[in-house]
TORPAKE-587258 format. One record per residue (C-alpha): residue in three letters; chain; x, y, z. Coordinates in steps of 0.1 Angstrom, whole numbers. Layout:
{"ALA","A",{X,Y,Z}}
...
END
This chain:
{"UNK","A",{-366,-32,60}}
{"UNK","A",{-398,-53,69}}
{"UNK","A",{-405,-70,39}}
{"UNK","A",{-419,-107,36}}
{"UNK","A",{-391,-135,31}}
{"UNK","A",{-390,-150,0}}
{"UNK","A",{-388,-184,-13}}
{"UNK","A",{-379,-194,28}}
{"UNK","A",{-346,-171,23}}
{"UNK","A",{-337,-143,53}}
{"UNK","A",{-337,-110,44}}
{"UNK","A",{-308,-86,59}}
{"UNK","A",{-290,-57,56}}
{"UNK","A",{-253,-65,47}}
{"UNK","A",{-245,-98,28}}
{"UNK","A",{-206,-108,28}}
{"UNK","A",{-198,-119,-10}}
{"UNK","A",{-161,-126,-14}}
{"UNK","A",{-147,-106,5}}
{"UNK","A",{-175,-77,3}}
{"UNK","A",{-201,-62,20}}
{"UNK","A",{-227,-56,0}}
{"UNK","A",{-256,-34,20}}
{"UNK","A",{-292,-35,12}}
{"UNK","A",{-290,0,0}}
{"UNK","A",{-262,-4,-22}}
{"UNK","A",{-238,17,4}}
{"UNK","A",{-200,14,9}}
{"UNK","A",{-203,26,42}}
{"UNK","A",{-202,-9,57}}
{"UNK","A",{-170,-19,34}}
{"UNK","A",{-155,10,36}}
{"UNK","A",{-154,5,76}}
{"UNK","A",{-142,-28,78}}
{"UNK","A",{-114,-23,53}}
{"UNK","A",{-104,9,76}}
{"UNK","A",{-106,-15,110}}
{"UNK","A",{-84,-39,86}}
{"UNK","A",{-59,-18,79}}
{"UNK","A",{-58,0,113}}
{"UNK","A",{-48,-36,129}}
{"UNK","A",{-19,-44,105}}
{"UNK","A",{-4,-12,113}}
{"UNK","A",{-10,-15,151}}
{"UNK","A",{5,-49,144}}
{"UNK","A",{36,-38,124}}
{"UNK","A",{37,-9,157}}
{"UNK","A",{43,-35,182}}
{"UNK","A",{64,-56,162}}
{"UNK","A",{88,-26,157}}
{"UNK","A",{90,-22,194}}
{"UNK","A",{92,-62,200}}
{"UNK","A",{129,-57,181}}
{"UNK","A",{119,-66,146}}
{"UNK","A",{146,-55,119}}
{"UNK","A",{134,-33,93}}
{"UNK","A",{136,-66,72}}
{"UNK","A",{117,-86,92}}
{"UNK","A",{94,-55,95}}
{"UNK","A",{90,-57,56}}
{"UNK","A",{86,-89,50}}
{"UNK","A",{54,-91,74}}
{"UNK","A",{46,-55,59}}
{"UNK","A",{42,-75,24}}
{"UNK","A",{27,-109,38}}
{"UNK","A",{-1,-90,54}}
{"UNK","A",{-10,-59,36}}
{"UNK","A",{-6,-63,2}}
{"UNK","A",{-17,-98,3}}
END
Protein backbone atom coordinates (compact mmCIF):
# COMPACT_ATOMS: atom_id res chain seq x y z
CA UNK A 1 0.00 0.00 0.00
CA UNK A 2 1.32 3.65 -0.89
CA UNK A 3 -1.14 5.68 0.67
CA UNK A 4 -0.48 9.14 2.48
CA UNK A 5 -0.08 8.88 6.44
CA UNK A 6 -2.60 10.21 8.32
CA UNK A 7 -2.84 12.46 11.21
CA UNK A 8 1.39 11.85 11.45
CA UNK A 9 0.40 7.95 12.17
CA UNK A 10 2.59 4.98 9.96
CA UNK A 11 0.85 3.07 7.87
CA UNK A 12 1.74 -0.91 7.70
CA UNK A 13 0.66 -4.06 6.85
CA UNK A 14 0.22 -6.19 10.05
CA UNK A 15 -0.59 -4.39 13.39
CA UNK A 16 -0.11 -6.71 16.61
CA UNK A 17 -3.39 -6.09 18.84
CA UNK A 18 -3.37 -8.35 21.90
CA UNK A 19 -2.06 -10.98 20.92
CA UNK A 20 -3.25 -10.71 17.08
CA UNK A 21 -2.12 -9.90 13.90
CA UNK A 22 -4.36 -8.10 12.20
CA UNK A 23 -3.25 -7.58 8.30
CA UNK A 24 -4.14 -4.66 6.25
CA UNK A 25 -6.29 -6.85 4.14
CA UNK A 26 -8.09 -8.45 6.79
CA UNK A 27 -6.09 -12.00 6.16
CA UNK A 28 -5.34 -14.69 8.81
CA UNK A 29 -2.52 -15.74 6.96
CA UNK A 30 -0.09 -13.76 9.14
CA UNK A 31 -1.88 -15.24 12.52
CA UNK A 32 -2.36 -18.23 11.32
CA UNK A 33 1.59 -18.59 10.73
CA UNK A 34 2.81 -17.37 13.86
CA UNK A 35 0.42 -19.47 15.93
CA UNK A 36 1.80 -22.61 13.79
CA UNK A 37 5.68 -21.47 14.53
CA UNK A 38 4.11 -21.20 18.30
CA UNK A 39 3.07 -24.29 18.55
CA UNK A 40 5.79 -26.05 16.50
CA UNK A 41 8.38 -24.71 19.31
CA UNK A 42 6.40 -26.09 22.38
CA UNK A 43 6.43 -29.33 20.89
CA UNK A 44 10.12 -29.21 19.79
CA UNK A 45 10.45 -28.18 23.37
CA UNK A 46 8.43 -30.89 25.15
CA UNK A 47 10.72 -33.28 22.29
CA UNK A 48 13.94 -32.39 23.91
CA UNK A 49 12.70 -32.36 27.29
CA UNK A 50 11.51 -36.05 26.88
CA UNK A 51 14.94 -36.99 25.79
CA UNK A 52 16.67 -34.71 28.61
CA UNK A 53 14.89 -37.55 31.13
CA UNK A 54 11.71 -35.67 32.01
CA UNK A 55 8.97 -38.01 33.65
CA UNK A 56 5.75 -38.16 31.88
CA UNK A 57 4.68 -35.90 34.94
CA UNK A 58 7.11 -33.51 34.60
CA UNK A 59 6.33 -33.72 30.82
CA UNK A 60 2.66 -32.82 31.65
CA UNK A 61 2.92 -30.30 33.80
CA UNK A 62 5.16 -28.06 31.31
CA UNK A 63 2.68 -29.58 28.53
CA UNK A 64 -0.17 -27.46 30.58
CA UNK A 65 2.11 -24.40 31.70
CA UNK A 66 2.89 -23.76 28.14
CA UNK A 67 0.30 -24.77 25.70
CA UNK A 68 -2.85 -24.29 27.13
CA UNK A 69 -1.86 -21.27 28.85
Amino acid sequence: MNNLPINNFEQVDVVNLLCILLSNNFCFDEQVGNVLKMCSQQVCLLKVLREQGLSHGQLHTVFLALILS
